[in-house]
C-alpha positions as CSV (number, residue, x, y, z in Angstrom):
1,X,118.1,174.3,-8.4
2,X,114.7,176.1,-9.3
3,X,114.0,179.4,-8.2
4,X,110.9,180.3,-6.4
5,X,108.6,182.8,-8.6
6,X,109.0,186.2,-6.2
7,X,105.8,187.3,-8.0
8,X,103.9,184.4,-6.2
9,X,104.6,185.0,-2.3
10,X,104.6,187.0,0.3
11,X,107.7,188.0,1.4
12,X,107.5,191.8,0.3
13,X,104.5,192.4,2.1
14,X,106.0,190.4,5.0
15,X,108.7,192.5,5.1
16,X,106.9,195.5,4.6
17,X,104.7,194.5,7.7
18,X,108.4,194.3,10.0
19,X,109.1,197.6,8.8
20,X,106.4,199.5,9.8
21,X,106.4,197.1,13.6
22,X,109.8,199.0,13.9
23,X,108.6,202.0,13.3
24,X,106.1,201.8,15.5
25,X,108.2,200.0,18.2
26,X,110.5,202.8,17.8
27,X,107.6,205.6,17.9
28,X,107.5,205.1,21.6
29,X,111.3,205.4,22.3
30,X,111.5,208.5,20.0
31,X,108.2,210.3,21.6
32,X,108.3,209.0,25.1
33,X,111.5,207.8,25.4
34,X,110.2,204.4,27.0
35,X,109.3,201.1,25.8
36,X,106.3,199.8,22.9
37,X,103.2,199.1,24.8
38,X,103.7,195.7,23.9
39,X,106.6,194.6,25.9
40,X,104.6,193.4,29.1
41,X,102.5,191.5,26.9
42,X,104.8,190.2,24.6
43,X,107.3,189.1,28.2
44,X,110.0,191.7,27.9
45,X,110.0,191.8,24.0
46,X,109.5,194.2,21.9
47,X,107.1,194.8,18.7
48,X,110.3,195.6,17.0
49,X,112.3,192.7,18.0
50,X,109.6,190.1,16.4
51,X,110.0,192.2,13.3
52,X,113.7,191.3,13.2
53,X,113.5,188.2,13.8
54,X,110.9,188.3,11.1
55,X,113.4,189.9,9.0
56,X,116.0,188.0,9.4
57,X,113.9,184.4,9.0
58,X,113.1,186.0,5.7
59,X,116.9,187.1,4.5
60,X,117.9,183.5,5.6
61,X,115.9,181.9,3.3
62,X,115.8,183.9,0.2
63,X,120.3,184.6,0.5
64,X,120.4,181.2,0.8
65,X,118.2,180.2,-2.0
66,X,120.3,183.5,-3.9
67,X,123.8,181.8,-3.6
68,X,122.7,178.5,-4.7
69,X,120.8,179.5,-8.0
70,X,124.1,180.5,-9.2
71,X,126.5,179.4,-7.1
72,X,128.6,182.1,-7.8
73,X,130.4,184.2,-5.5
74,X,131.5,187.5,-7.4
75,X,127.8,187.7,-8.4
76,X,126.4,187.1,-5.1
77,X,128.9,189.7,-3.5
78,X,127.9,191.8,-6.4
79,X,123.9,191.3,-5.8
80,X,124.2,191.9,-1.8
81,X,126.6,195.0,-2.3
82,X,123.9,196.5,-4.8
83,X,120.6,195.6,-2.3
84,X,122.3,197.2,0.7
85,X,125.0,200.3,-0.3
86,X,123.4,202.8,-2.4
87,X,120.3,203.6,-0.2
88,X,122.5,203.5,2.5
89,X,124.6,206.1,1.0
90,X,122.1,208.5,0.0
91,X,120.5,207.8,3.4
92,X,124.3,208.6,4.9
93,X,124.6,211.4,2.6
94,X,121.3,213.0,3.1
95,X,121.4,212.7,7.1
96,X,125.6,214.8,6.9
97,X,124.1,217.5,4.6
98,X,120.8,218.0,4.4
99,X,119.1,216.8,7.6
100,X,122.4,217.7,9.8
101,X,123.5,221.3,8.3
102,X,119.6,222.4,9.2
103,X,119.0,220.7,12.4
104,X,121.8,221.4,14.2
105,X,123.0,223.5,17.2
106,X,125.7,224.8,16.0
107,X,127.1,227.0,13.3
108,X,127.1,225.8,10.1
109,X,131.1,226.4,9.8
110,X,131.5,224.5,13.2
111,X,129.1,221.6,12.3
112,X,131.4,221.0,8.7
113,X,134.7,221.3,10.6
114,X,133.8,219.2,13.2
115,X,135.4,215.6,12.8
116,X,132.8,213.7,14.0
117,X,130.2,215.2,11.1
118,X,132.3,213.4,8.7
119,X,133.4,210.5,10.7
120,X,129.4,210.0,10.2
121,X,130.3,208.8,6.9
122,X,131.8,204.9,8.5
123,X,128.0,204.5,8.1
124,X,128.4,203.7,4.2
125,X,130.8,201.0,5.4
126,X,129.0,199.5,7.8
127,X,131.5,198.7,10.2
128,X,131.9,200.7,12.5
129,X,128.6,202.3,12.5
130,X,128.5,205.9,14.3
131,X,125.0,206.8,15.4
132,X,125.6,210.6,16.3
133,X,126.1,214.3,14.0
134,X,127.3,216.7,15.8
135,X,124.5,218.8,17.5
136,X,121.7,217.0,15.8
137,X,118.6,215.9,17.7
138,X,120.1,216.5,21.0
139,X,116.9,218.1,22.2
140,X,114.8,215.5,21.7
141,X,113.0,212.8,24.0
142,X,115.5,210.7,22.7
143,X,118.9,212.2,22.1
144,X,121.3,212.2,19.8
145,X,120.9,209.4,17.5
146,X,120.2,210.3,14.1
147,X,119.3,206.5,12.9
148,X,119.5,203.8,15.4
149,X,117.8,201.2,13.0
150,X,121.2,200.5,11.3
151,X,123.0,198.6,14.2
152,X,120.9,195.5,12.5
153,X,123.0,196.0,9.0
154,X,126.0,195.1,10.8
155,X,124.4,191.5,11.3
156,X,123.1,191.4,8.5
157,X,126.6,191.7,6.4
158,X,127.9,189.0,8.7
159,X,125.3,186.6,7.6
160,X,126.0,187.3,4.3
161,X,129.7,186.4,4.9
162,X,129.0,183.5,6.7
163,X,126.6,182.1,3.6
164,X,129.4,183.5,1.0
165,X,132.3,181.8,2.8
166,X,130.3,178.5,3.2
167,X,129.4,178.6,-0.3
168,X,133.4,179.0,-1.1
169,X,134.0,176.0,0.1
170,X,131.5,173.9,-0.9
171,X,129.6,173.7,2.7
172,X,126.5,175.2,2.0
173,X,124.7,171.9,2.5
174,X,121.9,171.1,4.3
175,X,123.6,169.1,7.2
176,X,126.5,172.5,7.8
177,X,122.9,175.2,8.4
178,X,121.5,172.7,10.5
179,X,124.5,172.1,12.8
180,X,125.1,176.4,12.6
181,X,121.5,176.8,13.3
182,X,122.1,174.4,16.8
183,X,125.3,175.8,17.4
184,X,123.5,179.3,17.3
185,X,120.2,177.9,19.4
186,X,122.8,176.7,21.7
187,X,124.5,179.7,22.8
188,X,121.6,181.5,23.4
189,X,120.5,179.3,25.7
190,X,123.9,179.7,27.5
191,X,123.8,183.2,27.5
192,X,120.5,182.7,29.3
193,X,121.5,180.6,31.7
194,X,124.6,183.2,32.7
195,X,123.3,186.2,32.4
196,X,125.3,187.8,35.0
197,X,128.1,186.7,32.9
198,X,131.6,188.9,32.5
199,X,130.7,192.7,30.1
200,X,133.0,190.8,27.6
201,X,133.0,186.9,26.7
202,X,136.8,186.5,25.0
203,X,136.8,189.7,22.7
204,X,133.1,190.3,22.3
205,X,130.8,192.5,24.2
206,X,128.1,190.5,26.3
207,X,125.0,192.6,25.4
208,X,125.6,192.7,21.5
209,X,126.4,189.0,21.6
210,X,123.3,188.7,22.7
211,X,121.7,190.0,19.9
212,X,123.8,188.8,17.6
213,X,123.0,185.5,18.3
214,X,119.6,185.6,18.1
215,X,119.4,187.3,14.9
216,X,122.1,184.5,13.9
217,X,119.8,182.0,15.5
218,X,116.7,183.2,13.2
219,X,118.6,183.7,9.8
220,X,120.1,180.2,9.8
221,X,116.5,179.0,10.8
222,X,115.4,180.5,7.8
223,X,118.2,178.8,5.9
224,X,117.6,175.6,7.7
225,X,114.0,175.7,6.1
226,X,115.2,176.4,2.5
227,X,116.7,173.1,2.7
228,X,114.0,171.7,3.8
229,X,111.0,173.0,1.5
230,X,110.9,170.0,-0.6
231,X,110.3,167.5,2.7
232,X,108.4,170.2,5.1
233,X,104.6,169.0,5.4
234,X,102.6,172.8,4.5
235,X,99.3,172.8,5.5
236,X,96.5,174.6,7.6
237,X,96.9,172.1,10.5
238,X,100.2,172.0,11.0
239,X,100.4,175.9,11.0
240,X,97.4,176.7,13.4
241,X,99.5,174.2,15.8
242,X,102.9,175.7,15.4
243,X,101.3,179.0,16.3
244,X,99.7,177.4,19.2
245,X,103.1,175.9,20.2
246,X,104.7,178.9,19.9
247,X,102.6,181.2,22.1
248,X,102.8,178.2,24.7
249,X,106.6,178.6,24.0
250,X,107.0,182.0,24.5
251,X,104.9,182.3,27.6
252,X,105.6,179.4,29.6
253,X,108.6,177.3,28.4
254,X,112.2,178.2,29.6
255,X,113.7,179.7,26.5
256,X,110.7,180.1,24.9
257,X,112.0,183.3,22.7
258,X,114.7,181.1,21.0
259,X,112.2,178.2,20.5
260,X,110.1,180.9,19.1
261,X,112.2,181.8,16.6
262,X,112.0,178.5,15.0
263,X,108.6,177.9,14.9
264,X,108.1,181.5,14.2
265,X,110.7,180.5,11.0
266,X,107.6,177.6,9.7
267,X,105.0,180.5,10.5
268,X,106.3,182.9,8.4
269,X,107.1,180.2,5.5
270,X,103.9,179.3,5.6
271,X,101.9,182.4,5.3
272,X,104.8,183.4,2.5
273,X,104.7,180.5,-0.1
274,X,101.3,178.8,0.6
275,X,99.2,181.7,1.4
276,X,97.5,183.4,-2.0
277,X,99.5,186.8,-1.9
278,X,97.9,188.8,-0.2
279,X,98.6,192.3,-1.7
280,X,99.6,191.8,-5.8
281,X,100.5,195.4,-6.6
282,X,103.5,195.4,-4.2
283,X,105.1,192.4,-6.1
284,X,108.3,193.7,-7.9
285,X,108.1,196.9,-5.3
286,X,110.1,196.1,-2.5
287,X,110.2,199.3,-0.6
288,X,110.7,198.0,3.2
289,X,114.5,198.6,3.1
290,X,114.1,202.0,2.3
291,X,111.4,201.8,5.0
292,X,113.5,200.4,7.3
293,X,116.3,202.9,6.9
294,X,114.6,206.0,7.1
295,X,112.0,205.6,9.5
296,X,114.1,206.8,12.6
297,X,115.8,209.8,11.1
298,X,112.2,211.1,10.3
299,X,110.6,210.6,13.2
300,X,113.7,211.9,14.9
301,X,112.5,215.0,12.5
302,X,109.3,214.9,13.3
303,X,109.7,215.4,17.1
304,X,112.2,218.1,16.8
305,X,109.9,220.5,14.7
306,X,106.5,219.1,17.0
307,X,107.4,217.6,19.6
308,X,104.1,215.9,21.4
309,X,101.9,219.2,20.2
310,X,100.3,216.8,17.8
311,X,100.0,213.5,20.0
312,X,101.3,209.8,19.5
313,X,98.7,209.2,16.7
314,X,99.2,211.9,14.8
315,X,103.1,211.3,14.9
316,X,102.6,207.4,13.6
317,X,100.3,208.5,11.1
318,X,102.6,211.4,9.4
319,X,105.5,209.1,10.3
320,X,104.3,206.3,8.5
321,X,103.3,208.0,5.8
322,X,106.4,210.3,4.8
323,X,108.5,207.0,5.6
324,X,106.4,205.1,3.1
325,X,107.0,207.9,0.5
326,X,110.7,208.2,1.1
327,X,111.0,204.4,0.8
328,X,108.8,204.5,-2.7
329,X,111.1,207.2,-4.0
330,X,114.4,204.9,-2.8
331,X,112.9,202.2,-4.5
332,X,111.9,203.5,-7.7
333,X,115.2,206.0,-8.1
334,X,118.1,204.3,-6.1
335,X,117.6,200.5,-5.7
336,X,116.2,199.3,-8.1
337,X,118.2,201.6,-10.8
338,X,121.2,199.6,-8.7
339,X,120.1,196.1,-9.0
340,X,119.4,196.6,-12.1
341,X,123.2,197.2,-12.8
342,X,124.2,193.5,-11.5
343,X,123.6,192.0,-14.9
344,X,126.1,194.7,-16.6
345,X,128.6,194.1,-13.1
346,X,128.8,190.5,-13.5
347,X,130.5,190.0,-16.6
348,X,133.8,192.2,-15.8
């Protein structure tokens, strides 16, 4: 199965553009401690939850498309380990002793004997994720967490199972996403329709059911339209009406946010492969994961040294751009140094 040129799209720059709708989504939690400014508009939504679900549309297509080029399990478990681990690490590393040991209340012998500094580390694992260092940011507008952005990894890795395990056993076909991506469209309707339903469903928690669903819901849309990018009509009409549909959707249908998702999934596939790329520098520098993953610990920074001295535009425009840098600098001297290591990994 051919591979799609990744010089000749848009998904970087997509992704790039989630990125920095998180950070901004999260600039109002972290300096006011309330909601984007979008949410009444958007009906109870935030900027940052259409970035996810941009995100995730994305990921869905392109793992997809990464298992079955090679249909090969050790190096796909190789390739996702190498894209997600080390700059999670350093990130990990960084926040326990660097950002931690200078920003916190306590001593500097309490803060390293404290447990929880080093149970800080589960991070690098991914599951369980641990969101507090001891002492660290508890001052702030928002307190305590040092970098709420990675609940969303946890999601992530369980999409990647999902694909790996279907791919296994030979049911990564086009007939097992689309049933998954109904199954998934399905229960969020349901946990619509109860919402007042018991804090836990069998052994999972209501509220992050919730959200795993819908990110389920809009990475399986994604991999639904990988299998369908052969037979899915692409053209200027067609789009202009599916973003019609979708703001009809989202503001006047009942569970317009789930249909959303999948129109939003033919949006973003549009403006990605049959769009003239938009920005052709960025192609081969993929630094929105390293955006993604610092953004909150540095705005977290930001507000403990200023505070709102320098006012909300100030703080987007110096968070933006010390986030861009430190997701360049991931880029250039942790990830791609790590992917690069997958052709040398794969043949043990």
């Amino acid at each position: 199965m051919p591979r799609a040129d990744r010089r000749d799209n848009n998904f970087d720059i997509m992704r790039l553009c989630a990125a920095w709708m998180v950070l901004y989504s999260h600039a109002f939690i972290l300096y006011y401690n309330s909601s984007d400014t979008f949410v009444e508009y958007l009906k109870y939504s935030s900027l940052s939850g259409i970035a996810l679900n941009v995100f995730f549309v994305i990921s869905g297509y392109l793992i997809t498309e990464s298992y079955l080029y090679r249909k090969d399990i050790k190096i796909f478990t190789i390739s996702r380990i190498l894209r997600l681990l080390p700059a999670l690490i350093i990130v990990v590393i960084l926040s326990i002793f660097i950002l931690g040991a200078i920003l916190t209340t306590k001593s500097l012998s309490e803060y390293f004997t404290d447990v929880n500094t080093y149970k800080y580390l589960r991070c690098i694992l991914i599951f369980p994720l641990k969101y507090t260092l001891p002492g660290v940011f508890e001052n702030n507008p928002y307190p305590g967490a040092v970098n709420g952005s990675l609940w969303t990894l946890e999601i992530e890795v369980r999409c990647y199972l999902l694909i790996a395990l279907l791919g296994f056993c030979s049911l990564l076909r086009a007939n097992i996403v689309f049933l998954i991506t109904a199954l998934c469209f399905t229960m969020n309707i349901l946990l619509n329709i109860f919402p007042e339903y018991p804090k836990y469903i069998l052994i999972f928690k209501y509220s992050a059911l919730v959200n795993d669903c819908r990110l389920f819901l809009a990475f399986f849309a994604g991999s639904s339209l990988f299998f369908l990018k052969d037979k899915m009509p692409y053209n200027a009409r067609i789009f202009l009406i599916a973003i019609f549909a979708d703001l009809v959707a989202w503001y006047y249908l009942p569970f317009g946010q789930h249909i959303h998702i999948l129109l939003l999934a033919y949006i973003i596939l549009y403006v990605a492969l049959n769009v003239k790329p938009a920005i052709k520098f960025l192609h081969g520098t993929d630094i929105s994961y390293g955006v993604y993953i610092y953004a909150f610990p540095i705005q977290q920074t930001y507000m403990h040294y200023l505070g709102e001295d320098y006012g909300f535009l100030s703080f987007i425009i110096i968070t933006t751009f010390t986030t861009f840098l430190f997701g360049y600098i991931s880029w250039k001297l942790i990830e791609k140094p790590s992917l690069n290591l997958k052709k040398h990994l794969s043949r043990f």
